[in-house]
C-alpha positions in Angstrom: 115.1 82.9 91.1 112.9 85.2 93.4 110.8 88.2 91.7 114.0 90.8 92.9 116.5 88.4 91.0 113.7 88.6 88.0 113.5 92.5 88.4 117.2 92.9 88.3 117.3 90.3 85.3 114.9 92.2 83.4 117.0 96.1 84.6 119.9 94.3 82.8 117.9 94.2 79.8 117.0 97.4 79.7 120.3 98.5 80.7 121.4 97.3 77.4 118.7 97.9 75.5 119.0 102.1 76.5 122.6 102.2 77.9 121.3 103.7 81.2 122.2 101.4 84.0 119.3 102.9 85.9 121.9 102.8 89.3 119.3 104.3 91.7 116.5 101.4 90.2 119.5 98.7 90.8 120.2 100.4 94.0 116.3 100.0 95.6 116.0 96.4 94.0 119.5 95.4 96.6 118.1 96.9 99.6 114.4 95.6 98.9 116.2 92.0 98.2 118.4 92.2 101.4 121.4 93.2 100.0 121.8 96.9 101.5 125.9 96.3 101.3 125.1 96.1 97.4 122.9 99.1 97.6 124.9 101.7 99.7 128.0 100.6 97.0 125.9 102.0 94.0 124.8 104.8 95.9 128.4 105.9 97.1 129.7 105.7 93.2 126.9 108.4 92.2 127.6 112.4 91.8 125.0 112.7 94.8 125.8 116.2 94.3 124.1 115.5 90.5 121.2 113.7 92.1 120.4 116.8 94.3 119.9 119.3 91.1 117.9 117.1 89.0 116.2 113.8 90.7 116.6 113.8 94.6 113.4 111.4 95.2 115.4 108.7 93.4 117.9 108.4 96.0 114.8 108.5 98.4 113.5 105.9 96.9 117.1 103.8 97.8 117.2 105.0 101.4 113.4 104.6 101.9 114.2 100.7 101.0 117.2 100.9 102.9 114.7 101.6 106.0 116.9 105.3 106.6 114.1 107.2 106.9 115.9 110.1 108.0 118.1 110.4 104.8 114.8 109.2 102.7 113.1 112.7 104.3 116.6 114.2 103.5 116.3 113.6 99.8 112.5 114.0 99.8 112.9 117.6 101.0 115.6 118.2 98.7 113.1 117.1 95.9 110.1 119.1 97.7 112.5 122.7 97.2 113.6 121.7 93.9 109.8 121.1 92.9 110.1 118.0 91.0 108.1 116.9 89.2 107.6 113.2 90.6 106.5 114.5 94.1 102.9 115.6 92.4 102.6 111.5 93.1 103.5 111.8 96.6 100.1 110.6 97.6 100.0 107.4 95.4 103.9 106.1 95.8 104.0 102.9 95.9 106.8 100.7 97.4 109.5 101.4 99.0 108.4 104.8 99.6 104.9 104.1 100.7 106.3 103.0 103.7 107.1 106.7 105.1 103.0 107.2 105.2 103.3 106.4 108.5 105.6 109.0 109.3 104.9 112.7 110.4 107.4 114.2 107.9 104.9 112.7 105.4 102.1 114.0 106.5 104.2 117.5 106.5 105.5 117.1 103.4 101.8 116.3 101.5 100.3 119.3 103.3 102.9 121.6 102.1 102.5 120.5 98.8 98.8 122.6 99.2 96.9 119.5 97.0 93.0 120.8 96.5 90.8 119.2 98.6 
């Protein structure tokens, strides 16, 4: 069993444990494992519309693991113009979303959130 298999193990413990399925955790964990099919089916079953008003950087977190880095920027701007709170970690994501560092939109997106020198 390979650390993803592990991590989703573990998710469906916690799944019980809370009763939140945690669908956009479940969703990353597929598309870091390989399994994007997997991934895109959670993703198409959630009230994206839901998503947008209240956590957008979660399903950036799903296409930014997905490689989509054009629907991860989607969702991170989304996120940026609902000021949510997670984006305040924007320079210290890790995985999957450290992985946009290397793109411009990033670099935009941190100097628009005016962090103090």
């Amino acid at each position: 069993m390979g650390l993803y298999d592990e991590a989703l193990a573990e998710l469906d413990t916690i799944s019980e444990m809370s009763g939140d399925d945690a669908p956009t955790f479940r969703a990353a964990l597929h598309a870091q494992k390989g399994q994007p099919e997997e991934a895109l089916e959670i993703v198409s079953s959630l009230d994206l519309e839901d998503y947008a008003l209240r956590a957008p950087s979660a399903i950036a977190q799903v296409y930014a693991a997905l490689g989509d880095r054009d629907q991860a920027f989607a969702w991170l701007e989304k996120s940026f113009e609902l000021r949510e709170m997670l984006m305040v970690q924007i320079k210290i994501w890790g995985p999957p979303l450290s992985a946009l560092r290397s793109d411009p939109r990033y670099d935009s997106l941190v100097r628009r959130m005016n962090f103090p020198e």
